[in-house]
N, C-alpha and C positions, 0 to 999 in steps of 0.2 A: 487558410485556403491555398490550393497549390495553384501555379499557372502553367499550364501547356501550351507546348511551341509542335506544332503537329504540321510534319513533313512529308510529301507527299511523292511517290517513290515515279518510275520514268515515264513519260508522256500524258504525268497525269496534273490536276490542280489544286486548287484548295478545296475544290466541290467534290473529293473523293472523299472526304468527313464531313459532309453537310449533313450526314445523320447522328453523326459520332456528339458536334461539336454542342448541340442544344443538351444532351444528356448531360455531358460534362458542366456548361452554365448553369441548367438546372439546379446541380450540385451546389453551388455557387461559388467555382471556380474560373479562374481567367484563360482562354484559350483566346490562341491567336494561330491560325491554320493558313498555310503558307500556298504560293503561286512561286515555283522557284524562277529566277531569271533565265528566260528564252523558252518558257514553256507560257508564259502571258500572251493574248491573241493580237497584242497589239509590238511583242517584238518585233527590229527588222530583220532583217538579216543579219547584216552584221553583227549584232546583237548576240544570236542565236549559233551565230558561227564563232564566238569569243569566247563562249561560257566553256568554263571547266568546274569542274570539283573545286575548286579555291571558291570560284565567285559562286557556288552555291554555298559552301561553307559560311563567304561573309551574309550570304542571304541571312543566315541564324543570323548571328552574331549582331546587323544590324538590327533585330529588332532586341538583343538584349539592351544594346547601348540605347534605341529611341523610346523604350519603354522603361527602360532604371530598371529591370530585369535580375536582381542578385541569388534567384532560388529556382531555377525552372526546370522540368521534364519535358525533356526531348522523346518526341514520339519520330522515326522513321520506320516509314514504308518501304519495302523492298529496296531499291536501287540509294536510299537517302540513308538507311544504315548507312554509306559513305558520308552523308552529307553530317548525319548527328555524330558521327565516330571525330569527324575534320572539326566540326564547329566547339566539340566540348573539351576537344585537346588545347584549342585556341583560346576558351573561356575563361583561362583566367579563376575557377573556382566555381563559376557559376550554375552550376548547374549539376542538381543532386538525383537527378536519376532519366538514364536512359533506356526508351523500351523499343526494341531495333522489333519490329512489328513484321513476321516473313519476311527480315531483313538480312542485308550483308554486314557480317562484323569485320570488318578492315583489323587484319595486324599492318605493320608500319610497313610500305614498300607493296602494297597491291594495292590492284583496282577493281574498280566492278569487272571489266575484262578478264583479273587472271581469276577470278573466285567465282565467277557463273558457271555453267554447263555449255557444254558443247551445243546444245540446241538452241540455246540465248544467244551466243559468239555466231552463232549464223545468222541469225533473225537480224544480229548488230550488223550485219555484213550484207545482208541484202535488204534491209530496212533504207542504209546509206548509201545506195549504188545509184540512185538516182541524184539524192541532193548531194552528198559529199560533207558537209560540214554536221547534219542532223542526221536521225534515224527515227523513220516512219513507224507509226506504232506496228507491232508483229502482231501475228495469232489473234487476228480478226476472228470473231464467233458470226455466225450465218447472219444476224442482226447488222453485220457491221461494226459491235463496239459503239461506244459512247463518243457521241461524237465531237463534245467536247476535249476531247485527247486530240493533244500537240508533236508535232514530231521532237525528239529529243535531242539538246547537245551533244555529239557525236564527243568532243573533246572531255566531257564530264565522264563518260563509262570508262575511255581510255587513260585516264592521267591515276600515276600511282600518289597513293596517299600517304603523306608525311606525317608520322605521329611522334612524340617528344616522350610519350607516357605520362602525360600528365589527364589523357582519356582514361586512364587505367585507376585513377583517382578518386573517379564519379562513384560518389557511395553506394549507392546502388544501379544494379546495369541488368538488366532484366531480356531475355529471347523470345520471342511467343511464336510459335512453329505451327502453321496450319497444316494439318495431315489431312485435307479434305483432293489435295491433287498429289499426293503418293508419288505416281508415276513419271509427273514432269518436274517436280518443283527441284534443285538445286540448292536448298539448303538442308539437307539429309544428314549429311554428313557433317555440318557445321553442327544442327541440332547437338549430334554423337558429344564433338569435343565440348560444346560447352555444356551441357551434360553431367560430364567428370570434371569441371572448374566448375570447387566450391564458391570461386568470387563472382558465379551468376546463377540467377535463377528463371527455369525452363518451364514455363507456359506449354500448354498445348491445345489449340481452337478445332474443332473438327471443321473449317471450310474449308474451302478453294481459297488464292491467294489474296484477294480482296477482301478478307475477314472485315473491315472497314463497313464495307457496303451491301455484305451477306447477312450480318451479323453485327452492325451496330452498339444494338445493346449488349452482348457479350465481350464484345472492346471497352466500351465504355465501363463496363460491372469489371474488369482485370484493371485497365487505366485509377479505378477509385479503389481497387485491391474489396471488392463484393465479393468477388468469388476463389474458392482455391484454384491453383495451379495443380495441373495435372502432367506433375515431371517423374518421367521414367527414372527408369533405378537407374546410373551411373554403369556403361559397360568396359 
């Protein structure tokens, strides 16, 4: 049985797979779905004003050390592609497959800042004009959004990530590209190159960016490899 460590990409928690995670134990596999630090309701300030990329990184990594962890996939959500890209470079061996979920894939020396879109680096810039240290969730929907979402570590989007190559290791590294939002999404172009790197393999979900919570069980049927992958030819 495998164990999943499922990361949960910016202003969001561990309840943005509360549909994902019973599919997967059904299976009868071990999941453990993350609240990264300064996105918990009960951080203070300080707290939330400290966090970077490192201290979401050790967020994984402590639960490989407190659970004896030596086999796990890493699932990141949009913004935690940073997070699973830092924690599996750090691991030591541990961890035999990462699925960067409408995520960022970090080469060594960026951050979520230099690899989003020009309409996310705004949203980061007027999200934070008020607090300074966070960034307010963006692109509210007329509902207002889930109102569980937390404003996000401002320091985490900005800090470039150091990678050793030993992320390059993870036996398998998997992309899963929602084409359900075409028009806004920022990973288009990443799709492309990893694409033509035969050392991954390209998913494709027809949702909006929260494939998670649109589309549960289609996450969860790619997560246990049910279904094929639907990857474009290599351009």
């Amino acid at each position: 049985m495998a164990t999943y460590i499922l990361v949960p990409g910016g202003w969001h928690g561990s309840w943005t797979f509360e549909a994902v995670v019973p599919l997967l134990e059904r299976a009868g596999h071990t999941v453990h779905a993350l609240t990264l630090t300064g996105l918990r309701p009960d951080d203070d300030i300080e707290t939330i004003a400290t966090t970077n990329l490192d201290t979401h990184a050790d967020d994984v990594l402590r639960i490989l050390d407190q659970e004896n962890i030596t086999d796990a996939t890493l699932v990141g959500h949009s913004y935690a592609g940073m997070v699973i890209a830092a924690a599996a470079d750090r691991a030591g061996g541990r961890i035999s497959r990462l699925v960067h979920l409408d995520a960022y894939v970090p080469r060594d020396g960026e951050s979520c800042w230099s690899l989003t879109s020009d309409e996310y680096r705004q949203a980061f810039v007027d999200g934070a004009a008020d607090l300074g240290y966070a960034v307010r969730p963006p692109f509210r929907p007329p509902n207002g959004g889930d109102p569980r979402r937390r404003p996000h570590p401002l320091a985490s989007i900005m800090q470039t990530i150091r990678l050793t190559g030993a992320v390059d290791r993870v036996p398998r590294r998997e992309f899963v590209y929602c084409s359900g939002w075409d028009a806004r999404t920022p990973f288009a172009e990443l799709r492309d190159r990893l694409q033509a790197d035969p050392e991954w393999q390209v998913h494709e979900l027809p949702t909006a960016h929260n494939a998670m919570r649109e589309a549960p069980e289609a996450v969860a049927a790619l997560l246990l490899d049910e279904q094929p992958s639907r990857q474009s030819a290599p351009i």
